[in-house]
Backbone bond lengths (Angstrom), bond angles and torsions (degrees), N, CA, C in turn:
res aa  C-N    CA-C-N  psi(-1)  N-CA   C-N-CA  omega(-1)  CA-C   N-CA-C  phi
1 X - - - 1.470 - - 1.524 110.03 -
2 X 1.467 111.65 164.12 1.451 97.66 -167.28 1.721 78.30 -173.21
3 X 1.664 106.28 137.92 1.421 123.33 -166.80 1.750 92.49 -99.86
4 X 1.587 101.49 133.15 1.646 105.89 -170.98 1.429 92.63 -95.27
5 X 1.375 103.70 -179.00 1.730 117.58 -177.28 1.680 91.45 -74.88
6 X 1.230 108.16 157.70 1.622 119.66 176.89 1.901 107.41 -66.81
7 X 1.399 91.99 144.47 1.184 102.91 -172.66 1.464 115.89 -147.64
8 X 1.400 129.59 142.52 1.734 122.68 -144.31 1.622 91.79 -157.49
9 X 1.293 105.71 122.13 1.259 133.50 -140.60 2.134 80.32 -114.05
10 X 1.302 115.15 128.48 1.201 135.04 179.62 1.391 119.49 -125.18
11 X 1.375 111.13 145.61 2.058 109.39 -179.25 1.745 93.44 -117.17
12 X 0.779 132.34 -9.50 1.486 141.63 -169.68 1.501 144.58 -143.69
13 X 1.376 126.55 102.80 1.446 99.61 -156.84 1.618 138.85 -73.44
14 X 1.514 90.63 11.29 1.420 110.31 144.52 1.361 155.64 -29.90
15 X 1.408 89.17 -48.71 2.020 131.30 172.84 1.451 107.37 -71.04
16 X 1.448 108.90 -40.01 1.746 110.32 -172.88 1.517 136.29 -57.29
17 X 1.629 104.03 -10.60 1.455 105.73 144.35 1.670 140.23 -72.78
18 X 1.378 98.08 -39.06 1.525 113.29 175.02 1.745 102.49 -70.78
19 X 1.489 104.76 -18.28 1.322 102.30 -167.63 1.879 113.00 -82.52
20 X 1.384 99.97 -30.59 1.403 102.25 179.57 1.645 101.63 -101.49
21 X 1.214 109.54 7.47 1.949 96.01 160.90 1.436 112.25 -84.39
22 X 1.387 125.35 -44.11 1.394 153.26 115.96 1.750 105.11 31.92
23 X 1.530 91.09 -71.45 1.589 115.85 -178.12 1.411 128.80 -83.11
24 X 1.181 89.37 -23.54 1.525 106.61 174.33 1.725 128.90 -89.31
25 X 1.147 95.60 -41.52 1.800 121.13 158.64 1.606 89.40 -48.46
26 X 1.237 161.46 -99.89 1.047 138.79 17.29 1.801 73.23 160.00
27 X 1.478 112.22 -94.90 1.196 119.26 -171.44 1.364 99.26 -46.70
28 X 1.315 108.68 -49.91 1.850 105.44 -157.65 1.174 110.96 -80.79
29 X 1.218 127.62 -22.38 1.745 122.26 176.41 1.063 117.76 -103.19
30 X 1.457 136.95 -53.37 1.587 133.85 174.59 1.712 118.01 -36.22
31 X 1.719 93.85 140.42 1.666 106.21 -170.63 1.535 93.80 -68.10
32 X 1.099 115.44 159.97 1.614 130.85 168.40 1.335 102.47 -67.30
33 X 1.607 132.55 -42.91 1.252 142.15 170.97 1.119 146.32 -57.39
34 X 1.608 98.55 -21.53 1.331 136.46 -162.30 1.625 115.80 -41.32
35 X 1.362 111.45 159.77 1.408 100.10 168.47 1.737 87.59 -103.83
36 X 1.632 95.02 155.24 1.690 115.36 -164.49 1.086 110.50 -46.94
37 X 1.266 119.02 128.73 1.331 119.70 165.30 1.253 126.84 87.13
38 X 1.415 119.30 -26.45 1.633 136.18 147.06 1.097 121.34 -44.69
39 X 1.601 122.79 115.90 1.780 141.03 -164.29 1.738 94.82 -139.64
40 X 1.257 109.75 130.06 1.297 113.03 141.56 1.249 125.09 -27.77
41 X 1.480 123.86 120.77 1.542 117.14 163.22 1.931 121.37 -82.73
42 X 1.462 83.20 -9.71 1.922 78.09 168.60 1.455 107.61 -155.64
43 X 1.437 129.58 129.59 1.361 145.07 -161.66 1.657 93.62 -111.78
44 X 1.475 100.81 156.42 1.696 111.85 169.36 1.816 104.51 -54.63
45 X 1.016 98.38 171.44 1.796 106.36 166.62 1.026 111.35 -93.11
46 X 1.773 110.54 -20.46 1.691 102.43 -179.34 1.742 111.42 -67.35
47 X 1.198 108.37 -42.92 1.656 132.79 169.29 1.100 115.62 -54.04
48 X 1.690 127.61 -16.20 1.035 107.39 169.77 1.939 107.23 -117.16
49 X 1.243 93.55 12.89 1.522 89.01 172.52 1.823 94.65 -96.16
50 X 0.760 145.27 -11.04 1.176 171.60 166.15 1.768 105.03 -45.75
51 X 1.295 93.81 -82.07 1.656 107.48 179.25 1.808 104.26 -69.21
52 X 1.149 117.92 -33.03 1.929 105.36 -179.54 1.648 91.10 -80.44
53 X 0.874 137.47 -43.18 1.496 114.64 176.18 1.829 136.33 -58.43
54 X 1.724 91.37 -30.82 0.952 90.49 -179.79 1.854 116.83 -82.54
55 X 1.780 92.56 -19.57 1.510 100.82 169.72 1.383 138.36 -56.95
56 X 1.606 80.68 -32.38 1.782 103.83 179.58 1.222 96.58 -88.47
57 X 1.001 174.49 -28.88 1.682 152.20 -167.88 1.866 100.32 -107.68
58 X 1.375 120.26 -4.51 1.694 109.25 173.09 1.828 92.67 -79.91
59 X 1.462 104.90 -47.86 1.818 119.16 -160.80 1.318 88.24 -55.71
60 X 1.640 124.86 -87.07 1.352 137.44 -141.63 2.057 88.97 -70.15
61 X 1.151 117.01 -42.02 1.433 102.65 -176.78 1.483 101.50 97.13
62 X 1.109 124.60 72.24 1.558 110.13 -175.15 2.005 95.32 -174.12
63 X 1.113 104.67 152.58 1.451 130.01 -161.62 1.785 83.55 -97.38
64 X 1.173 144.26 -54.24 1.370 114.28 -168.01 1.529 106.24 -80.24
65 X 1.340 111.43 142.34 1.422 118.94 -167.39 2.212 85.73 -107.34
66 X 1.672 78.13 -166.83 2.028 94.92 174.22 1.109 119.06 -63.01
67 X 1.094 160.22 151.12 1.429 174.91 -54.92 2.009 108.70 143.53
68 X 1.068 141.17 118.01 1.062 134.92 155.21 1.653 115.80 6.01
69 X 1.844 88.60 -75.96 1.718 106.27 -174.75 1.731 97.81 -53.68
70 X 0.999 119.71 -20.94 1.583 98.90 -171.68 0.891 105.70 -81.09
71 X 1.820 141.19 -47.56 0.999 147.02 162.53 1.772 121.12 -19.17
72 X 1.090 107.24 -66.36 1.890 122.72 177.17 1.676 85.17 -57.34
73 X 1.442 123.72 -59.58 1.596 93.65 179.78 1.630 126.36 -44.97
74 X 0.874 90.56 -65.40 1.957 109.79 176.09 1.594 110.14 -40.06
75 X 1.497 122.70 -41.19 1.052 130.91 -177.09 1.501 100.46 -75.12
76 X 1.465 121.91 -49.79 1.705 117.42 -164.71 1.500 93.10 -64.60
77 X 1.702 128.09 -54.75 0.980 93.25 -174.21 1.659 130.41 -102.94
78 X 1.066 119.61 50.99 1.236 124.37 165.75 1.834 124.24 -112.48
79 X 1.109 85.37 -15.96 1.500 118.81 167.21 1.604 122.32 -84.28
80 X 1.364 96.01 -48.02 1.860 111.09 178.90 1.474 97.49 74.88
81 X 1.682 112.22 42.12 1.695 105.43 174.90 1.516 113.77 -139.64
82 X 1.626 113.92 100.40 1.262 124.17 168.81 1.201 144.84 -42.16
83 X 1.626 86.09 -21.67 1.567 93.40 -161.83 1.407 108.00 -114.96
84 X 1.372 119.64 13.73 1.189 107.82 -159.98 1.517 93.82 -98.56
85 X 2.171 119.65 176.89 1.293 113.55 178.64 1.546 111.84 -94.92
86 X 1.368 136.86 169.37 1.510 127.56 163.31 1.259 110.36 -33.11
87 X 1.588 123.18 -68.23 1.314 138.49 -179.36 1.341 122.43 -40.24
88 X 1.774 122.75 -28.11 1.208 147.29 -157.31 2.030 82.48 -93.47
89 X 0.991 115.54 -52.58 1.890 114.99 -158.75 1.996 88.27 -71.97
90 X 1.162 110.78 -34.64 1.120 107.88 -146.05 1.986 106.87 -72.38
91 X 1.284 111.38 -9.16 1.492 126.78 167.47 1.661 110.10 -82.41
92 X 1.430 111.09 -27.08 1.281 107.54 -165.10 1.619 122.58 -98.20
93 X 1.358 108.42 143.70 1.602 122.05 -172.23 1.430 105.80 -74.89
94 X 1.354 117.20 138.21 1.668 126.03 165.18 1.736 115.18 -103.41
95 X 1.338 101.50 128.15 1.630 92.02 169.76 1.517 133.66 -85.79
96 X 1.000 142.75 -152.91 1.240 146.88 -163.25 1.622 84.27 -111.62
97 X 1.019 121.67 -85.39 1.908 120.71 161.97 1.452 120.63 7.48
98 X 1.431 111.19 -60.45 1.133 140.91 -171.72 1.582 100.35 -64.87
99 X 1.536 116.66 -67.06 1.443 141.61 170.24 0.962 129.82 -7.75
100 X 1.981 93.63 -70.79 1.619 119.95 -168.60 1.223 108.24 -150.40
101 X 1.170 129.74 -8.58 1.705 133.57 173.37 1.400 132.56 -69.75
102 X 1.261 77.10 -69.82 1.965 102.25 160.66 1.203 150.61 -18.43
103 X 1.330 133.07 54.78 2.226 99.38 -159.61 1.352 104.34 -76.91
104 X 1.279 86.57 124.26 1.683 115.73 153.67 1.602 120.56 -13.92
105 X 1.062 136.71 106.70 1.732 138.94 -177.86 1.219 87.00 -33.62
106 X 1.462 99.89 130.16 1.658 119.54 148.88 1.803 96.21 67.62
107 X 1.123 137.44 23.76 1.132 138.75 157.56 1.371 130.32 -126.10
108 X 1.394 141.56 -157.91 1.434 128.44 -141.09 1.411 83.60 -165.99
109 X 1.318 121.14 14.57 1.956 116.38 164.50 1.441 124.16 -151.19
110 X 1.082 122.80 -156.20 1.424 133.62 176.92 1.778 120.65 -83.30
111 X 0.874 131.18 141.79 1.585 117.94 139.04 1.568 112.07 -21.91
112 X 1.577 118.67 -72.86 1.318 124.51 -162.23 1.361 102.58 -54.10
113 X 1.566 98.20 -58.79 1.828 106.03 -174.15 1.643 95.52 -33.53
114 X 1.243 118.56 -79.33 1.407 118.54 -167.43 1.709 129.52 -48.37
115 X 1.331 111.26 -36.59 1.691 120.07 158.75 1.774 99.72 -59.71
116 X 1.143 119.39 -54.86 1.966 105.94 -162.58 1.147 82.92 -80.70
117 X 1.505 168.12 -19.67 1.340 152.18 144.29 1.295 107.58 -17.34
118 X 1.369 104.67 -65.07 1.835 113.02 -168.60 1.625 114.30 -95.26
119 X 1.336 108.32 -3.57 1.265 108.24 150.57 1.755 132.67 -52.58
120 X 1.856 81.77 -62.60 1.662 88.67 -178.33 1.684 105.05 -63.59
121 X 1.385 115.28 -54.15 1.393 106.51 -170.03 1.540 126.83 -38.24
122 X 1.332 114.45 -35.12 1.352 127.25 -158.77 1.845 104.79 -97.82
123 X 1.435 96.19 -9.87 1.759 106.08 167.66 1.300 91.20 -100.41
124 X 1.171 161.95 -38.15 1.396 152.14 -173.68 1.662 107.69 -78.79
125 X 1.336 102.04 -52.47 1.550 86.33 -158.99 1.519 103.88 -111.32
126 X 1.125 138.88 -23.57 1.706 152.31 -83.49 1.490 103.48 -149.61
127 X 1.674 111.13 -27.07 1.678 115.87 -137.32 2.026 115.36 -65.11
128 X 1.561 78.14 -42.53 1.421 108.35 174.16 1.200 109.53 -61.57
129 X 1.359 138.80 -66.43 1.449 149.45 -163.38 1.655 101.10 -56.89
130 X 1.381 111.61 -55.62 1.363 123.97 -170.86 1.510 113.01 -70.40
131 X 1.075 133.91 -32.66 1.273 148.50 138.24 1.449 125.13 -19.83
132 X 1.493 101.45 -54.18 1.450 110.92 -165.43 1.858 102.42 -105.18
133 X 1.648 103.93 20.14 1.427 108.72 -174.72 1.389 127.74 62.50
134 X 1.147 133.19 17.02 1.219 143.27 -136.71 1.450 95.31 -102.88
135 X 1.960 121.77 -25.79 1.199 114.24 -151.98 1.774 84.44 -135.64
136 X 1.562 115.10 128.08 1.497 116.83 177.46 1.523 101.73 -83.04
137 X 1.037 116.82 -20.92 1.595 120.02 179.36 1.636 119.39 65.42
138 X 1.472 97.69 -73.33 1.590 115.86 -152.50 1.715 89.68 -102.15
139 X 1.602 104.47 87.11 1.410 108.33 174.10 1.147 106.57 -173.73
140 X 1.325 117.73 109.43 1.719 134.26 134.19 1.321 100.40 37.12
141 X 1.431 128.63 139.83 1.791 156.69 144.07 1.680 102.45 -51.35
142 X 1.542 102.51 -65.29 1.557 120.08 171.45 1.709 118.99 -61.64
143 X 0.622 120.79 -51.96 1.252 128.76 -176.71 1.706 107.27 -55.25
144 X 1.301 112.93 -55.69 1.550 142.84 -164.56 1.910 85.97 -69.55
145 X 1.171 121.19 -73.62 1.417 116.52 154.32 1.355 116.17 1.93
146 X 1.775 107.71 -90.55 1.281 121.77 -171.94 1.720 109.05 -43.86
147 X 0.942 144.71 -57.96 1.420 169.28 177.20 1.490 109.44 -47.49
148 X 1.548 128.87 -44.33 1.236 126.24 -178.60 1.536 99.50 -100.91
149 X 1.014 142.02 -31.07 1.785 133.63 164.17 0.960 118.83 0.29
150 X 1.118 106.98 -63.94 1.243 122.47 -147.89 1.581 111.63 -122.00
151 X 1.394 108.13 39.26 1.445 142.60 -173.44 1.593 115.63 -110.82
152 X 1.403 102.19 132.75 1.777 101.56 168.46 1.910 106.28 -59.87
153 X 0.933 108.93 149.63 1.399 148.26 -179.06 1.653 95.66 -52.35
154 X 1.509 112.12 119.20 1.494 118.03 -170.29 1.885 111.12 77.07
155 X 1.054 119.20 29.50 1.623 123.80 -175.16 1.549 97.46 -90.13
156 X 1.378 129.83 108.96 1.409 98.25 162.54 1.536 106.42 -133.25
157 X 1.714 119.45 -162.92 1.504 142.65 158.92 1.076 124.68 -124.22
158 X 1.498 113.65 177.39 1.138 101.49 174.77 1.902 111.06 -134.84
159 X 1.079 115.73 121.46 1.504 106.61 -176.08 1.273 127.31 -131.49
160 X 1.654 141.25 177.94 1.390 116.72 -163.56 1.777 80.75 -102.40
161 X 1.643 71.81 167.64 1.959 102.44 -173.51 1.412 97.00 -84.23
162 X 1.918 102.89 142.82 1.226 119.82 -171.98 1.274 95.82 -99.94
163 X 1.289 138.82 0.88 1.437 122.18 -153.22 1.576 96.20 -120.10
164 X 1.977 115.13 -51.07 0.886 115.65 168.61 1.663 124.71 -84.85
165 X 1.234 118.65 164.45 1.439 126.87 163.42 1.718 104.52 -83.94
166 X 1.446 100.02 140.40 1.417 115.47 -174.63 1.359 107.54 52.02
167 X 1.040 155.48 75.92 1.222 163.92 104.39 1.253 154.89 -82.34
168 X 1.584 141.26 117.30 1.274 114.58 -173.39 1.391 113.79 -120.39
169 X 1.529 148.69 144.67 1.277 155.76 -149.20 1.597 99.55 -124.98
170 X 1.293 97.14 166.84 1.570 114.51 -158.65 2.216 88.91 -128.99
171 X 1.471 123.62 105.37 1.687 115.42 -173.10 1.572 79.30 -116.55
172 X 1.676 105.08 121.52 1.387 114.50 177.06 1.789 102.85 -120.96
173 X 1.326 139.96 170.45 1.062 149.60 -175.93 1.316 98.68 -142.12
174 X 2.054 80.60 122.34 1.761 106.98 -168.62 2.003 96.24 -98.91
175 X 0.929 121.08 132.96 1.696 125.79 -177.16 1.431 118.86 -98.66
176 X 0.921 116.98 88.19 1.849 107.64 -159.13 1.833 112.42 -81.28
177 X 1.450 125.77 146.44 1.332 114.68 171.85 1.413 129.80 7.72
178 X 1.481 100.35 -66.73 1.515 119.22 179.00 1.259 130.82 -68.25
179 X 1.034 106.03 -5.66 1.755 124.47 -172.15 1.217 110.32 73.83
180 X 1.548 125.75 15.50 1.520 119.79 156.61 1.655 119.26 -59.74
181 X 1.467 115.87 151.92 1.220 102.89 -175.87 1.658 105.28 -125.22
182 X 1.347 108.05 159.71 1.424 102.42 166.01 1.348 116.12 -153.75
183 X 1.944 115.43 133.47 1.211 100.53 -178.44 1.576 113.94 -93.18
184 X 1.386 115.68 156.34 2.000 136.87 168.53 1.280 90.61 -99.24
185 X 1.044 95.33 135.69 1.531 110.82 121.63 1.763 152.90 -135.07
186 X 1.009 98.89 109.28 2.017 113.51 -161.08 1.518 96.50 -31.33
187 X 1.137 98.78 137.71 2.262 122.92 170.02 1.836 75.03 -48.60
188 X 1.639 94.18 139.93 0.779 125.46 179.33 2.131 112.31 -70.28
189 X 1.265 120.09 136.79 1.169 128.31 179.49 1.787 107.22 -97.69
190 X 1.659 107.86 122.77 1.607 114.35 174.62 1.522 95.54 -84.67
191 X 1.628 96.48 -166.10 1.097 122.88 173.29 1.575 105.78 -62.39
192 X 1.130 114.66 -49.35 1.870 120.34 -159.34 1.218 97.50 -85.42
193 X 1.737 152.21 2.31 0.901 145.16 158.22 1.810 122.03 -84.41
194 X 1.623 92.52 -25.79 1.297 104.36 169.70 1.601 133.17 -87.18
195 X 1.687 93.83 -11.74 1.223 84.86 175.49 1.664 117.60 -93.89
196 X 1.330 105.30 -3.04 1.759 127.80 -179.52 1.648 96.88 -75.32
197 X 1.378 114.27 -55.54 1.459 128.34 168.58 1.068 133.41 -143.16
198 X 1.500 127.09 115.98 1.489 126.75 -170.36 1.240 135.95 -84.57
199 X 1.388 109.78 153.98 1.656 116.82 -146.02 1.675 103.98 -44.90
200 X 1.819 109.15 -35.51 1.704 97.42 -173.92 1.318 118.24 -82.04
201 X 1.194 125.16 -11.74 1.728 134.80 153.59 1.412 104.45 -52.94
202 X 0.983 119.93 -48.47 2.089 121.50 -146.50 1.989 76.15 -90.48
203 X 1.350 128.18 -67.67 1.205 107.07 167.42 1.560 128.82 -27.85
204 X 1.063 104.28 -48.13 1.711 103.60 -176.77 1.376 105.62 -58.66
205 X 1.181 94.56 -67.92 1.852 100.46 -169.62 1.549 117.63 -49.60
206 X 1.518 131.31 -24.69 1.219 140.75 -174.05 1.936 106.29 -82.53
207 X 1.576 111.15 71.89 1.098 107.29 169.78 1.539 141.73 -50.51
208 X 1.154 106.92 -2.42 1.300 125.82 178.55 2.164 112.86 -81.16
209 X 1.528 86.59 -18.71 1.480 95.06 175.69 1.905 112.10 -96.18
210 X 1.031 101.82 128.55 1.642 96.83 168.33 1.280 128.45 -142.82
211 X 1.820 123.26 -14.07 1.268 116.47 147.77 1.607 128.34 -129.91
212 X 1.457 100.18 140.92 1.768 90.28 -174.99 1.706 113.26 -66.49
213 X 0.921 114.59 111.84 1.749 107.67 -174.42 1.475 97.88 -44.29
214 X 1.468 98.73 152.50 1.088 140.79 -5.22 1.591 117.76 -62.74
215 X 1.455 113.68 -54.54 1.398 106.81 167.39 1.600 105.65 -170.88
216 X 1.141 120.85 72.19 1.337 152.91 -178.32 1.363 91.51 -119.96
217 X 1.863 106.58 120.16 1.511 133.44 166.28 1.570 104.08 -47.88
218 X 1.726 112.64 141.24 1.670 88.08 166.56 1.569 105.45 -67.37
219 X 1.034 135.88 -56.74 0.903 124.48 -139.19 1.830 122.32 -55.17
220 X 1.473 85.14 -12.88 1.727 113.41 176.63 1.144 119.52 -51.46
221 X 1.526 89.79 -56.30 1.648 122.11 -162.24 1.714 112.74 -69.38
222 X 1.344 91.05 -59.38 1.369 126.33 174.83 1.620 130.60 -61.30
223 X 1.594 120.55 -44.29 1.027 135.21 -161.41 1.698 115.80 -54.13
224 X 1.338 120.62 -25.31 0.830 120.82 -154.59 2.074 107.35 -97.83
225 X 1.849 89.58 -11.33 1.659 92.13 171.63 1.703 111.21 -118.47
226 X 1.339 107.57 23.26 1.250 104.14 159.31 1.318 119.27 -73.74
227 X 1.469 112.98 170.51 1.665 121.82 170.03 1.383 105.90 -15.67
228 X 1.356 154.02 -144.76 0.911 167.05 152.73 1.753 110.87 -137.08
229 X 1.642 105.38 -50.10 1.253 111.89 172.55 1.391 121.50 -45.31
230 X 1.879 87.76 -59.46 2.017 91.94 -177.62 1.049 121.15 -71.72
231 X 1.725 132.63 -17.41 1.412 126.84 153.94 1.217 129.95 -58.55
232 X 1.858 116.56 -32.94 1.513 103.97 163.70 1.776 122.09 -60.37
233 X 1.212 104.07 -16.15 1.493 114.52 -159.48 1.513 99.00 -81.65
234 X 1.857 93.64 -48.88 1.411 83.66 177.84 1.596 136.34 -64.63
């Protein structure tokens, strides 16, 4: 006899998110020894920053993995705790509840739902951009705020949407006469908007944008996933 990799039997393709959190819980925490079917109900946070990194660079296909700063994102919100320090998440256990059970304050899904949101997107549309660092992604409304303030006029990023699943937003800083500042941020872009037009086109065309923070020209940043056509032209 011999115990197979976990496997989760679906009537709908509906289920196939819960189904690969399911699987994923699953591979990464269960003892090799285990009696069947027995999983931890709560893993370190280090362990599970662990398994979303390693998830994200098999899915999206790409050699740069998560970043620290992404982590404290992932942690504030899976936790729902602002105030806490990196060092502070990094002692603490996450549950399965927490994981995939849960909806998210003030939202209509999971943690997971929202990571395989930005999973698929960033393997569909994303791979290149994210690759070449271009996109911080996994960062705060507030935070992203704090950071462009105090930015020349047209400074922006680019990060995934907290509100929607699979989405990523464009937070630019508008500079008014007075030197008041204020940050936007553009309705969020899915997958099916990107594949009609892609993120370094929709960058181009949005004159209101002109450097990728820190302070890299778009056209710098960018140039190399525009059209191809309209860059020779240009």
């Amino acid at each position: 006899q011999v115990l197979s990799l976990p496997i989760v039997v679906i009537v709908h393709g509906n289920q196939d998110n819960n189904a690969k959190a399911t699987v994923l819980w699953d591979n990464a925490f269960s003892e090799i020894d285990r009696v069947p079917f027995v999983v931890a109900e709560r893993v370190p946070w280090e362990k599970m920053c662990d398994t979303l990194n390693l998830k994200f660079m098999a899915e999206v296909q790409t050699t740069k993995g998560l970043l620290k700063e992404h982590y404290f994102f992932l942690a504030q919100k899976i936790f729902n705790d602002h105030s806490a320090s990196l060092e502070d998440f990094q002692s603490r256990s996450v549950s399965w509840a927490q994981f995939n059970k849960e909806i998210l304050p003030g939202r209509g899904f999971t943690f997971w739902q929202w990571f395989d949101g930005v999973l698929d997107l960033t393997k569909r549309c994303l791979k290149s951009y994210w690759s070449d660092r271009l996109i911080i992604g996994f960062i705060s409304k507030q935070y992203v705020c704090k950071l462009l303030s105090t930015e020349p006029d047209g400074t922006f990023l680019l990060r995934f949407s907290d509100s929607e699943i699979g989405g990523v937003t464009i937070a630019h800083v508008i500079r008014g006469k007075d030197g008041s500042s204020q940050v936007e941020n553009i309705q969020p872009f899915s997958a099916k908007d990107l594949s009609i037009r892609s993120l370094g086109d929709r960058i181009r065309d949005l004159g209101q944008l002109r450097n990728l923070y820190p302070n890299t020209p778009k056209d710098q940043a960018f140039g190399s996933h525009y059209n191809s056509e309209w860059w020779e032209q240009g």
